[in-house]
NUNU-225524 format. One record per residue (C-alpha): residue in three letters; x negated, y negated, z negated. Coordinates in Angstrom, 2 decimals. Example, Ala and Ser with C-alpha at 12.3 -4.5 7.8 and 13.67 -1.06 7.14 Angstrom:
// NUNU-225524
ATOM type       u       v       w
ATOM  ALA  -12.30    4.50   -7.80
ATOM  SER  -13.67    1.06   -7.14
//
This chain:
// NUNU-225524
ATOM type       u       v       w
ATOM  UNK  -53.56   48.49  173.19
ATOM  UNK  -50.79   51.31  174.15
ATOM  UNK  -47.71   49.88  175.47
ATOM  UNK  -44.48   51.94  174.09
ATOM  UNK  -40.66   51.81  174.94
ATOM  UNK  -38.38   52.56  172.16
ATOM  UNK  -34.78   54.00  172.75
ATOM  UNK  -32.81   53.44  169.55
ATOM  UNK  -29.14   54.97  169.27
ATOM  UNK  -27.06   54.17  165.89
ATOM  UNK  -27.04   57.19  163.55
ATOM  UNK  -23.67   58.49  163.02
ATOM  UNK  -22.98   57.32  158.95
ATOM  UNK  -23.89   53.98  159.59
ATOM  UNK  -21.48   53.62  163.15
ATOM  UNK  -18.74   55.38  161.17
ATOM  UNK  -18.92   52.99  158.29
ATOM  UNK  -18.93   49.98  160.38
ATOM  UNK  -15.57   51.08  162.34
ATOM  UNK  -13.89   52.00  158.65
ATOM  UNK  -14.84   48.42  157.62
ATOM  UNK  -13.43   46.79  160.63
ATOM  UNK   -9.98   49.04  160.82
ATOM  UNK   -9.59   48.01  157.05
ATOM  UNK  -10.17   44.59  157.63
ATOM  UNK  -12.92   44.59  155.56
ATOM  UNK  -15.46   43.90  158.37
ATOM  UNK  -14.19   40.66  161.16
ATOM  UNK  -16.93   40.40  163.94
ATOM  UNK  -16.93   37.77  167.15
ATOM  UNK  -17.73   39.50  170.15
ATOM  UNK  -21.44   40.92  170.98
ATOM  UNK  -22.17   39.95  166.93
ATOM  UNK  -23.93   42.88  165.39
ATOM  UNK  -22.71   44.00  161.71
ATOM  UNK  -25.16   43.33  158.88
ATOM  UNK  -27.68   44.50  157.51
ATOM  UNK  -28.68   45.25  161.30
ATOM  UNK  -28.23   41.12  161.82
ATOM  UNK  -30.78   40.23  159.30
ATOM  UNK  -33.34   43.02  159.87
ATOM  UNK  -33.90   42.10  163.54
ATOM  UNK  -33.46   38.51  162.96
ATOM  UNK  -36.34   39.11  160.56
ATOM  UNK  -38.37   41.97  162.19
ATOM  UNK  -40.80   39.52  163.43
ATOM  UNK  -42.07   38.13  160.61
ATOM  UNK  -42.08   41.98  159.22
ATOM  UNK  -44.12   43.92  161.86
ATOM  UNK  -47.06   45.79  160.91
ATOM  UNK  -50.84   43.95  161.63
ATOM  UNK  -51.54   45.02  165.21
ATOM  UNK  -48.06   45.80  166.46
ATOM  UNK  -46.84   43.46  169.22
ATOM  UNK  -42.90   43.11  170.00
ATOM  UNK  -42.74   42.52  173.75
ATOM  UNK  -38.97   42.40  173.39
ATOM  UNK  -35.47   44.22  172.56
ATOM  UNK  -32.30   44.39  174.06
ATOM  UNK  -29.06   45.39  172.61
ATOM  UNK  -26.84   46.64  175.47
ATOM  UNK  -23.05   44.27  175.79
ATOM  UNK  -20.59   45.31  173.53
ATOM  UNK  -23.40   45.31  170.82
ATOM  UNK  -23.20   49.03  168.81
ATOM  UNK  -19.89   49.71  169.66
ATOM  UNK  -20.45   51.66  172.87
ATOM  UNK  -23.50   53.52  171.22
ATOM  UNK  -25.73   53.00  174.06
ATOM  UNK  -29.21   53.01  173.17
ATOM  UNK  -30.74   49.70  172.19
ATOM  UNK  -34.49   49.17  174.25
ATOM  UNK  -37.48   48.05  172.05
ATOM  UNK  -40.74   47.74  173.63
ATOM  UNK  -43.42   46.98  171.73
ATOM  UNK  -47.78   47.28  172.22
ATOM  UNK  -49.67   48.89  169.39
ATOM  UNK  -53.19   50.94  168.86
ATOM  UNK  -51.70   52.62  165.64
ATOM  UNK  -49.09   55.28  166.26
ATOM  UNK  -47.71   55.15  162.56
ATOM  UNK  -46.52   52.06  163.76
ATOM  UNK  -43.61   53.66  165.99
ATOM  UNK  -42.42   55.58  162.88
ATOM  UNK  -42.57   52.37  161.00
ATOM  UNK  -39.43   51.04  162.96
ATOM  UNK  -37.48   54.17  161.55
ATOM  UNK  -38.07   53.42  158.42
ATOM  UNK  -37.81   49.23  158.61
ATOM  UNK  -34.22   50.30  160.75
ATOM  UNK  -33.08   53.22  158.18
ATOM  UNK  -29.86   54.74  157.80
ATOM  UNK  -28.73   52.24  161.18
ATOM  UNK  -30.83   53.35  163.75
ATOM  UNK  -33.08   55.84  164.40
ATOM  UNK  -36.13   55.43  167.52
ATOM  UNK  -37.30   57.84  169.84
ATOM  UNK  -40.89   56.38  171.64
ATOM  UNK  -42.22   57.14  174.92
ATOM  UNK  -45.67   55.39  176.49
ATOM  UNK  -45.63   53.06  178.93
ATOM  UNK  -47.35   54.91  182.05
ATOM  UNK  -47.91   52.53  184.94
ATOM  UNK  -47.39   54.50  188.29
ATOM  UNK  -49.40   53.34  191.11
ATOM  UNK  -46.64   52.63  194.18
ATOM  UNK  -47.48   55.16  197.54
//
Protein backbone atom coordinates (compact mmCIF):
# COMPACT_ATOMS: atom_id res chain seq x y z
CA UNK A 1 0.00 0.00 0.00
CA UNK A 2 1.03 3.76 -1.13
CA UNK A 3 1.45 6.04 1.69
CA UNK A 4 -0.01 9.73 0.78
CA UNK A 5 0.11 13.18 2.62
CA UNK A 6 -2.81 15.35 2.12
CA UNK A 7 -2.57 19.26 2.43
CA UNK A 8 -6.11 20.56 2.85
CA UNK A 9 -6.71 24.50 2.87
CA UNK A 10 -10.49 25.80 3.49
CA UNK A 11 -12.10 26.93 0.22
CA UNK A 12 -12.94 30.49 0.26
CA UNK A 13 -17.22 30.32 0.49
CA UNK A 14 -17.15 28.13 3.24
CA UNK A 15 -14.22 30.40 5.45
CA UNK A 16 -16.24 33.48 4.44
CA UNK A 17 -19.48 32.10 5.72
CA UNK A 18 -18.11 30.96 8.92
CA UNK A 19 -16.59 34.59 9.79
CA UNK A 20 -20.23 36.23 8.67
CA UNK A 21 -21.82 33.79 11.16
CA UNK A 22 -19.52 34.58 13.96
CA UNK A 23 -19.46 38.66 13.38
CA UNK A 24 -23.37 38.31 13.44
CA UNK A 25 -23.44 36.37 16.38
CA UNK A 26 -24.94 33.73 14.75
CA UNK A 27 -21.94 31.35 15.10
CA UNK A 28 -20.17 31.32 19.19
CA UNK A 29 -17.07 28.94 19.09
CA UNK A 30 -14.54 28.05 22.25
CA UNK A 31 -11.15 28.29 21.21
CA UNK A 32 -9.39 25.60 18.72
CA UNK A 33 -13.36 24.24 18.21
CA UNK A 34 -13.91 23.78 14.52
CA UNK A 35 -17.43 25.10 13.05
CA UNK A 36 -19.86 22.40 11.92
CA UNK A 37 -20.49 20.52 9.53
CA UNK A 38 -16.51 20.22 9.49
CA UNK A 39 -16.96 18.90 13.43
CA UNK A 40 -19.12 16.04 12.54
CA UNK A 41 -17.53 14.96 9.24
CA UNK A 42 -14.10 14.33 10.80
CA UNK A 43 -15.50 13.15 13.97
CA UNK A 44 -17.16 10.64 11.68
CA UNK A 45 -14.63 10.14 8.80
CA UNK A 46 -13.54 6.99 10.32
CA UNK A 47 -16.32 5.06 10.30
CA UNK A 48 -16.83 6.58 6.54
CA UNK A 49 -13.52 5.76 4.72
CA UNK A 50 -13.53 3.83 1.67
CA UNK A 51 -12.56 -0.31 1.99
CA UNK A 52 -8.77 -0.23 1.73
CA UNK A 53 -8.01 3.33 2.75
CA UNK A 54 -6.06 3.64 6.01
CA UNK A 55 -6.08 7.10 8.08
CA UNK A 56 -2.64 7.26 9.66
CA UNK A 57 -3.68 10.59 11.16
CA UNK A 58 -4.70 14.46 10.71
CA UNK A 59 -3.78 17.50 12.21
CA UNK A 60 -5.53 20.74 12.22
CA UNK A 61 -2.91 23.48 12.76
CA UNK A 62 -3.78 25.92 16.42
CA UNK A 63 -6.16 28.42 15.87
CA UNK A 64 -8.28 25.68 14.04
CA UNK A 65 -9.45 27.30 10.32
CA UNK A 66 -9.08 30.64 11.25
CA UNK A 67 -5.48 31.19 10.16
CA UNK A 68 -6.14 29.12 6.89
CA UNK A 69 -3.12 27.09 7.22
CA UNK A 70 -3.36 23.89 5.61
CA UNK A 71 -4.73 21.04 7.65
CA UNK A 72 -2.21 17.57 7.19
CA UNK A 73 -4.03 14.24 6.41
CA UNK A 74 -2.00 11.28 5.83
CA UNK A 75 -3.52 8.41 4.93
CA UNK A 76 -2.21 4.63 3.08
CA UNK A 77 -4.26 3.40 0.18
CA UNK A 78 -3.71 1.07 -3.16
CA UNK A 79 -6.72 2.89 -4.91
CA UNK A 80 -6.01 6.42 -6.05
CA UNK A 81 -9.85 7.35 -6.38
CA UNK A 82 -9.55 7.19 -2.88
CA UNK A 83 -7.59 10.66 -2.54
CA UNK A 84 -10.38 12.33 -4.59
CA UNK A 85 -12.84 10.69 -2.33
CA UNK A 86 -11.79 13.10 0.60
CA UNK A 87 -12.82 16.08 -1.76
CA UNK A 88 -15.89 15.01 -2.16
CA UNK A 89 -16.64 13.47 1.67
CA UNK A 90 -14.99 17.33 2.72
CA UNK A 91 -17.04 19.41 -0.09
CA UNK A 92 -17.65 22.93 -0.26
CA UNK A 93 -15.13 23.14 3.29
CA UNK A 94 -12.06 21.89 2.16
CA UNK A 95 -10.51 20.98 -0.74
CA UNK A 96 -7.06 18.27 -0.75
CA UNK A 97 -4.11 18.41 -2.72
CA UNK A 98 -2.05 14.67 -2.37
CA UNK A 99 1.49 14.03 -2.69
CA UNK A 100 3.24 10.29 -2.09
CA UNK A 101 5.08 9.51 0.62
CA UNK A 102 8.78 8.97 -0.85
CA UNK A 103 11.16 7.66 1.79
CA UNK A 104 14.70 9.21 1.16
CA UNK A 105 17.51 7.11 2.13
CA UNK A 106 19.83 9.51 4.67
CA UNK A 107 23.74 10.07 3.00
Amino acid sequence: MALYIGFATVVDDYFREVGQKMRSGDLQLKPFETPEPARTRARELPAKLPAGCKLHGSWIPAGGIAYKEPIVTVIETDNPSHLAWFNTYYGGMFLFTWHPYVSVPRG
